[in-house]
N, C-alpha and C positions, 0 to 999 in steps of 0.2 A: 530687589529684582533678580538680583543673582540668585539669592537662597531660594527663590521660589523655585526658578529654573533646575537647580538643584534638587529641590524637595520634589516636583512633576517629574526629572527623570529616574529620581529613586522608585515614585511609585509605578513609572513604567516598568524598570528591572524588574520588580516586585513581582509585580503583574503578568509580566513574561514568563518569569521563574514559577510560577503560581499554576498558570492559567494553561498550557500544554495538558497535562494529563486531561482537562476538560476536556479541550477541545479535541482533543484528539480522537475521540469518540466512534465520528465517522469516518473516518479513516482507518486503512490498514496498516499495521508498523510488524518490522521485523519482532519473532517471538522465539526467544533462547535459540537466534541464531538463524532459525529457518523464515524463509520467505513469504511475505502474505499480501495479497491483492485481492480489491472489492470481486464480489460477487457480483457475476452479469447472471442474471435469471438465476434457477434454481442449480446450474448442476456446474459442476467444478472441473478446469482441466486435468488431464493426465497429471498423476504425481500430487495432486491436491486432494483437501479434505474439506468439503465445508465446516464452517464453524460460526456460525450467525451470520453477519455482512461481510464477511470475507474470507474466500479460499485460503488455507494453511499448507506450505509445502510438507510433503509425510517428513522428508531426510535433508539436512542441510545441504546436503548437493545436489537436490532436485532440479533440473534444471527451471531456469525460468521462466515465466508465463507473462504474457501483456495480452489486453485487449487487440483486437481483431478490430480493424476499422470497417463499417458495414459497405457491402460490396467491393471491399479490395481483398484481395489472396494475401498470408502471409510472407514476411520479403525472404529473399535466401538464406538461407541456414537457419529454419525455423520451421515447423507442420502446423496447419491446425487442428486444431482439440475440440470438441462439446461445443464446435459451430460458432464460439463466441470470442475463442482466447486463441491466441499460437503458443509455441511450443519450442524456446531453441536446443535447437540440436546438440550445443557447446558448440 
């Protein structure tokens, strides 16, 4: 009983250890340090670059970018961008 338990959490480690770069797919992840977030529509905020499903900041100090919730203004210390994203200030 024990060794099964065992043997089932091995192949979850396994699994876990495994199975990320898969899934990671749709999602955006940091790349050599700069920032990256999905793609809303076609166009990418200030300081981004598209690149398939998701904007790439150009320079590791870009500042950063989040989605824009539909019908609210972005909150203090932040602009919005291409209608879809804000922009913080630093």
């Amino acid at each position: 009983m024990i060794l099964r338990r065992l043997a089932g959490l091995h192949a979850l480690a396994l699994a876990l250890t495994v199975a990320p770069p898969a899934l990671a797919g749709p999602y955006c992840t940091l790349v050599n340090g700069r920032d990256q977030i999905a793609k809303a529509g076609s166009v990418c905020p200030v300081g981004y670059l598209a690149s398939g499903s998701c904007c790439v900041a150009l320079h590791v100090d870009t500042p950063r970018a989040f989605a824009r919730l539909p019908g609210r203004s972005c909150p203090t210390g932040s602009f919005a961008s291409a209608s879809s994203y804000c922009v913080s200030l630093r």
